[in-house]
C-alpha positions in Angstrom: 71.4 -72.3 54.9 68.3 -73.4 53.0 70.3 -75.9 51.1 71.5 -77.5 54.5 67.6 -77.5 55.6 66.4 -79.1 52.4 69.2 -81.7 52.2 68.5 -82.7 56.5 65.0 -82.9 55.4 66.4 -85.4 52.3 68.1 -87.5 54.8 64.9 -87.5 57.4 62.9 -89.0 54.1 65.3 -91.4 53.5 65.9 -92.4 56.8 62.2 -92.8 57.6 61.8 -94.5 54.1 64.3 -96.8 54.8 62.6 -97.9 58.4 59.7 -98.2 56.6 61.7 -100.9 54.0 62.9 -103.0 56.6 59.6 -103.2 58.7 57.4 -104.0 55.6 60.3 -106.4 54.8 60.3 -107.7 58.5 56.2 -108.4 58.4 56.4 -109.8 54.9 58.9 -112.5 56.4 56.9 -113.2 58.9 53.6 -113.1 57.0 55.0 -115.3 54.9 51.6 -117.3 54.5 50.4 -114.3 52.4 49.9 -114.2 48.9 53.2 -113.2 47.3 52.0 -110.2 45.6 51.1 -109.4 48.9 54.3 -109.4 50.0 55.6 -107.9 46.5 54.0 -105.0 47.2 54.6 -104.4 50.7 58.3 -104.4 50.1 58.1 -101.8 46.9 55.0 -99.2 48.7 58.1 -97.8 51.5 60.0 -97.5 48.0 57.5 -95.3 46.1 56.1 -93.1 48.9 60.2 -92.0 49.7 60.3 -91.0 45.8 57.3 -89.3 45.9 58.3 -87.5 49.1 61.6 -86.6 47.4 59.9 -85.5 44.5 57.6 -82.9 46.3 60.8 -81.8 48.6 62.6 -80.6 45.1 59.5 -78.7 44.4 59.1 -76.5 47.4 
């Protein structure tokens, strides 16, 4: 049972993370007069905060 919960609450991570790829990736298309580090970073951030999150999941 717990290793159902923990892998649901994987797949909620990832699945947030990846909504959080495509509308960083959405806004940087349309921003597209911003800088391109700008838009660099705002494509990579969703990337980091899901590994983190991960992370932190295998430690509870």
């Amino acid at each position: 049972m717990f290793e159902t919960v923990a892998s649901l609450e994987g797949g909620a991570a990832i699945l947030v993370g990846f909504g959080l790829c495509h509308l960083c990736f959405a806004v940087g298309v349309f921003a597209s007069y911003l800088p391109r580090y700008v838009r660099v970073f705002m494509m990579v951030f969703p990337e980091l905060l899901v590994g983190s999150v991960s992370v932190s999941l295998l430690f509870v």
